[in-house]
LOROSE-483435 format. One record per residue (C-alpha): x, y, z. Coordinates in steps of 0.25 Angstrom, whole numbers, plus 5000, padded with zeros to 4 digits. Layout:
REM residues N
XYZ ...
REM end
This chain:
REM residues 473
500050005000 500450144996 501050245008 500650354998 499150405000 498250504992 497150574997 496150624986 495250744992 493850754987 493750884993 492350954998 491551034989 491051174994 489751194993 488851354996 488651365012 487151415008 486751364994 485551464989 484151424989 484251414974 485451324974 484551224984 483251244977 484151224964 484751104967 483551024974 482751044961 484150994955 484350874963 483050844961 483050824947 484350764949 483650654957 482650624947 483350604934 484350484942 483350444954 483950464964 484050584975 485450684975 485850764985 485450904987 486451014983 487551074974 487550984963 489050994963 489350924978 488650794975 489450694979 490150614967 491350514965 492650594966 493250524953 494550624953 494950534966 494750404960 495350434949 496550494955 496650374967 496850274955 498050364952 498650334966 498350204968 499050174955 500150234961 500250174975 499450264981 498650264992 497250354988 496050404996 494750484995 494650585007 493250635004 492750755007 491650764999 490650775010 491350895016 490550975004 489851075009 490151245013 491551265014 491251315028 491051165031 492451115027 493351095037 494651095030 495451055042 494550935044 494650895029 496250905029 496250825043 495450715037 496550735026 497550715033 497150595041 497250505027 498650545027 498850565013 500250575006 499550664995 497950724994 497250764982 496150834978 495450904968 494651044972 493551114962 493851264963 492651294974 493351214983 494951234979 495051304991 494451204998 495551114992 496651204995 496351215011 496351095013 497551065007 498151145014 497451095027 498050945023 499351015021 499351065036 498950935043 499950855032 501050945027 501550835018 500350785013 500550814998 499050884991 498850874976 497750954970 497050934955 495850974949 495251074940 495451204948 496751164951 497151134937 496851284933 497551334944 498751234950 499751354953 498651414963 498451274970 499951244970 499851384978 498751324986 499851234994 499651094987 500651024983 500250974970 499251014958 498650934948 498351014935 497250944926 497250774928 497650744939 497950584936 499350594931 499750684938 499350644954 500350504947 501350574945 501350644960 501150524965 502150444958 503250544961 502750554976 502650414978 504250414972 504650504983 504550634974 503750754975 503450794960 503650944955 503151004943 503250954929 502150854929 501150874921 499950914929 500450914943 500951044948 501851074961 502251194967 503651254964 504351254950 503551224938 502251224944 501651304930 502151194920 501351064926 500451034913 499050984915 498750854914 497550794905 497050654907 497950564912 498250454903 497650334912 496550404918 495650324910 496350204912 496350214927 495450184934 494850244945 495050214959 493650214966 494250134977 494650264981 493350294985 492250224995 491250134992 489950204993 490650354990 489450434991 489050484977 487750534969 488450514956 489750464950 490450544940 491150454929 491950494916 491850454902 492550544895 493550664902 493750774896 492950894887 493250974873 492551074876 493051214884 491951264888 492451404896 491751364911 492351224913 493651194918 493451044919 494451034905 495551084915 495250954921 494850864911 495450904899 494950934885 495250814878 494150714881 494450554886 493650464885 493650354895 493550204889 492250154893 492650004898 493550094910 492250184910 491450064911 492449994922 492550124930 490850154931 490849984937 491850014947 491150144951 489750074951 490249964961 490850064971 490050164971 488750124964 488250284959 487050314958 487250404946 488650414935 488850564929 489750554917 490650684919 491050694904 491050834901 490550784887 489850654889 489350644873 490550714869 491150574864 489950484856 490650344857 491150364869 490150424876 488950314870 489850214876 489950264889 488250284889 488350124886 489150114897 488350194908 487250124902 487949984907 488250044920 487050084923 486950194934 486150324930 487250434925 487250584919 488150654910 488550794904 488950834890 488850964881 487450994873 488250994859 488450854862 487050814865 486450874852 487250804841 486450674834 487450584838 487150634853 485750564851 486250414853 487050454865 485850514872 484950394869 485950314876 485950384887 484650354896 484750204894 486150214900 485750294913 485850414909 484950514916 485550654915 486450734905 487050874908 487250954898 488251084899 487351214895 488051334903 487251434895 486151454883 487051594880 487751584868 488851684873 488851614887 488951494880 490051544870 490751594883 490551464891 491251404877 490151304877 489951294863 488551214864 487251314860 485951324866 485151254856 486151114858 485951124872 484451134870 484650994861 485350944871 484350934881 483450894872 484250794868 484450744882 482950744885 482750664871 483550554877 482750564891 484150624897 483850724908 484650834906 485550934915 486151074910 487251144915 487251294917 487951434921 487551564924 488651674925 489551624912 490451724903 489451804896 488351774904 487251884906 485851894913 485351874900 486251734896 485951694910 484551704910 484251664896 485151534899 484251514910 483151524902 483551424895 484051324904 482651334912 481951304897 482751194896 482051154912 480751184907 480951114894 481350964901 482650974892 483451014905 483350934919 484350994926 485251124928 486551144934 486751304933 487851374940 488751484938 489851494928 491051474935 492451494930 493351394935 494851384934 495051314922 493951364915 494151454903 493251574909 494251554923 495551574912 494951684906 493851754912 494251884902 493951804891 492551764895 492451934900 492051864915 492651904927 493051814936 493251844954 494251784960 493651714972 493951614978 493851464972 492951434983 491951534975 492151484963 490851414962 489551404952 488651424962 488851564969 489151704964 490251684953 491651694952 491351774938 490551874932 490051904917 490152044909 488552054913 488451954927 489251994940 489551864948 488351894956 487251904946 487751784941 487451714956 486051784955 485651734941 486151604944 485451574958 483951644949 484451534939 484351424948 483051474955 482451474941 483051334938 482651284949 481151334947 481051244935 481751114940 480751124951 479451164941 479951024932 479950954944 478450964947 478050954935 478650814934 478150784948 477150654949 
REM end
């Protein structure tokens, strides 16, 4: 057995002290729907903190077992709540008593800071406890976090390089800089080049052991295909996954989803492509495959990819294979919004879309953003026009709508001059789609934008609840 132990940090999620009455009424009627289309009852609250498999960790344990390392999940997941509630001190404690040679984690921006105290905490308690950060905010900006005191950054995929620190950690050496994607403080720090895929990631599998029977989850998320060719402006999840996209062989897919199945029995599977039906035969096979598996799933895909004819026999397949829900990516029915956003979809084919969908007996989600580039009161109500038509109309069950927040890595958070926004610098904690921006448009200052998005979801919320009597017994 190995002397050398990691520990991967699934670190808390930050939720508003006091969400608005309109967030609750929002998302009851939300989880409601939610609950109907797979029968069976969610959780109540932001749709964001619902507990899900932490697949960054499996796949990264399997990385350390092959190299003779010791891996373990210290789960904090149930900490999620205000951050008033987080006891930093305690979380590092509980930390420290796994005694780990190295830990890891992997922060969203909301809670970075989050990340970066308790590094800092586990530092104090264990000076030489090494800390390894990754992730997409850390990605766009390793030199603030090498700042931030931990010891190492991973920039982009985080598979190669986490064997390369441990392989030379293991050999008694402490790595520098020059590794592609693994960044250090002192000389070189700027060269590191992110990695993309790691070359076995398909190939590997995924160490579930890592985790415990019986994790408590509402849905797993599983992969088909990684990666998106698309850029739009509002979505930094290329820094992380790349441009270029993989597709995952279907007999590892199909090994993977029996594994998963036995251990942990999901109620639910979400297919996390960014572009689901980007791919035809790859994508019709995977439906064959879900279909064998046979646990309800949902997936998301882009609305000019739903509306050619050779979407038609993907569709069909859908239902008879378990699927209940498809989310498609809207943001906006303003054509300069949506030229802004770098959507490159229309209206009308989103308009297909969901009729498309609803053809094939799919219920259907959208996505949506108040406070984009170029956004007015105008755009904003008109595209709420429209999204509530599409309520009214049956060809739209659901809708996530937040405000357009810039992350780092996003090409709006690169160039904000470009897209004629101004962006505050407040605190990552406050980076967050659900209060008053970080950013503001030519016509709407941050705060407007909170007001129109908060009398967006009243209204929203108004017709979820209006559809729901009508189909009452």
């Amino acid at each position: 057995m190995s002397s050398r132990s990691i520990s991967f940090l699934q670190l808390p999620l930050i939720t508003k002290p006091e969400p608005s009455p309109e967030e609750n009424a929002y998302y009851a009627e939300y989880w409601r729907v939610m609950g109907r289309i797979f029968d069976r009852d969610f959780p109540q609250g932001e749709a964001y903190t619902i507990p899900e498999l932490p697949l960054w960790v499996t796949r990264l344990s399997a990385v350390a077992r092959r190299l003779d390392w010791t891996p373990r999940l210290v789960d904090f997941a149930s900490y999620t709540g205000p951050e008033r509630n987080i006891d930093v001190g305690d979380l590092a404690g509980q930390v420290r008593a796994t005694a780990p040679s190295l830990v890891a984690m992997s922060p969203y921006t909301a809670n970075y800071q989050l990340a970066v105290a308790l590094a800092r905490g586990i530092k104090r308690l264990a000076p030489r406890t090494t800390v390894v950060v990754g992730g997409p905010h850390v990605s766009e900006l390793p030199q603030e976090s090498l700042r931030d005191g931990f010891d190492y950054v991973v920039v982009g995929r985080g598979e190669a390089p986490l064997a390369h620190l441990l392989s030379e950690l293991s050999a008694g050496r402490r790595p520098g800089n020059g590794y592609p994607g693994l960044l250090v403080p002192g000389p070189g720090e700027r060269t590191a080049e992110r990695r993309e895929l790691f070359q076995d990631y398909w190939t590997m599998e995924a160490d579930y052991g890592v985790l415990p029977r019986g994790y408590p989850l509402h849905y797993a998320r599983i992969y088909a295909t990684l990666g998106c060719p698309y850029r739009c402006s509002f979505c930094a999840d290329t820094l992380w996954i790349g441009m270029k996209p993989y597709l995952q062989d279907t007999e590892r897919l199909r090994r993977e989803l029996t594994r998963m199945k036995e251990r942990f029995d999901p109620a639910v599977l979400f297919v996390g492509d960014e572009v689901f039906t980007l791919n035809h035969d790859h994508c019709s096979a995977v439906i064959d495959l879900l279909g064998e598996v046979g646990i309800p799933w949902f997936c998301q895909t882009r609305a000019n990819l739903l509306v050619r004819d050779s979407d038609r026999k993907l569709l069909a397949k859908m239902p008879d294979a378990g699927c209940r829900l498809i989310n498609i990516g809207a943001e906006s029915t303003d054509s300069e919004v949506i030229q802004n956003l770098q959507k490159r979809i229309t209206a009308d084919q989103l308009h297909a879309a969901c009729e498309r969908a609803k053809e094939h007996d799919l219920a259907v989600l959208t996505y949506w953003m108040v406070g984009a580039p170029g956004e007015s009161r105008r755009s904003a109500d008109a595209t709420l026009d429209d999204m509530v038509g599409l309520l009214d109309a049956g060809l739209t069950d659901l809708v996530d709508y937040f405000i357009c927040t810039p992350y780092p890595g996003t090409s709006i958070y690169r160039d904000p001059g470009k897209y004629n926004v101004t962006i505050e610098p407040k605190p990552w904690r406050l980076w967050r789609e659900d209060i008053p921006s970080v950013m503001s448009t030519v016509e709407l200052p941050a705060a407007e934008i909170y007001d129109l998005w908060l009398a967006g979801l009243r209204r929203i919320t108004s017709v979820m609840r209006a559809e729901s009597m009508q189909s009452a017994p």
